[in-house]
C-alpha positions, -999 to 999 in steps of 0.1 A, spaced: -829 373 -657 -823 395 -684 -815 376 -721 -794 386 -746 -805 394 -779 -769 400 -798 -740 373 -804 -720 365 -780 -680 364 -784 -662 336 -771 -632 337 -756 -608 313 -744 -621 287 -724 -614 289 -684 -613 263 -656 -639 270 -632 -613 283 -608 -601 313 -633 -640 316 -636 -644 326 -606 -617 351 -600 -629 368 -633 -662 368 -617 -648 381 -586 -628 409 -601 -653 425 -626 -683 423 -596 -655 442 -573 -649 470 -596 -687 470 -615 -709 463 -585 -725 498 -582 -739 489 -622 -751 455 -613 -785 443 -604 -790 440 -565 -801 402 -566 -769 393 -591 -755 365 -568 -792 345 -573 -770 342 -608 -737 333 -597 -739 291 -612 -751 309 -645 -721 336 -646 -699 308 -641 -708 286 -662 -710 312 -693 -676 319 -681 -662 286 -684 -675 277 -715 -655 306 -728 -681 338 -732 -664 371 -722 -667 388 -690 -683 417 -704 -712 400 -725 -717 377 -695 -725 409 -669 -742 428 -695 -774 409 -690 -776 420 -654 -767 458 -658 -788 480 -636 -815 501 -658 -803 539 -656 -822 558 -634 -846 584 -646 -835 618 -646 -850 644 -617 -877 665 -632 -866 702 -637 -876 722 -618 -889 755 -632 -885 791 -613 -906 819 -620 
């Protein structure tokens, strides 16, 4: 697990319930950027979650690294 180096904005609190659905929701729509083994983090999501951290700054520790970009190939 990645850790974060910058500050980290809170946000409202949430019950562990509206946690969850956050969780849900931004994995749905953001799962191609994630980290293949992201559910081995799923009780640390949600806890960052509850405590009030934003969905954001909670996923951007397990981003994917961009792949490297295919060598150019040269034509003589």
């Amino acid at each position: 697990m990645k850790k974060a180096a910058t500050a980290v904005c809170a946000t409202k609190t949430l019950s562990e319930g509206q946690a969850a659905e956050a969780m849900w929701v931004y994995y749905k729509q953001h799962k191609a950027e994630l980290m293949t083994d992201i559910k081995e983090y799923r009780d640390y999501i949600l806890a960052e979650l509850v405590k009030g951290v934003s969905t954001e700054n909670v996923f951007a520790q397990f981003a994917r690294a961009p792949e490297p970009a295919a060598p150019v190939r040269r034509i003589r």
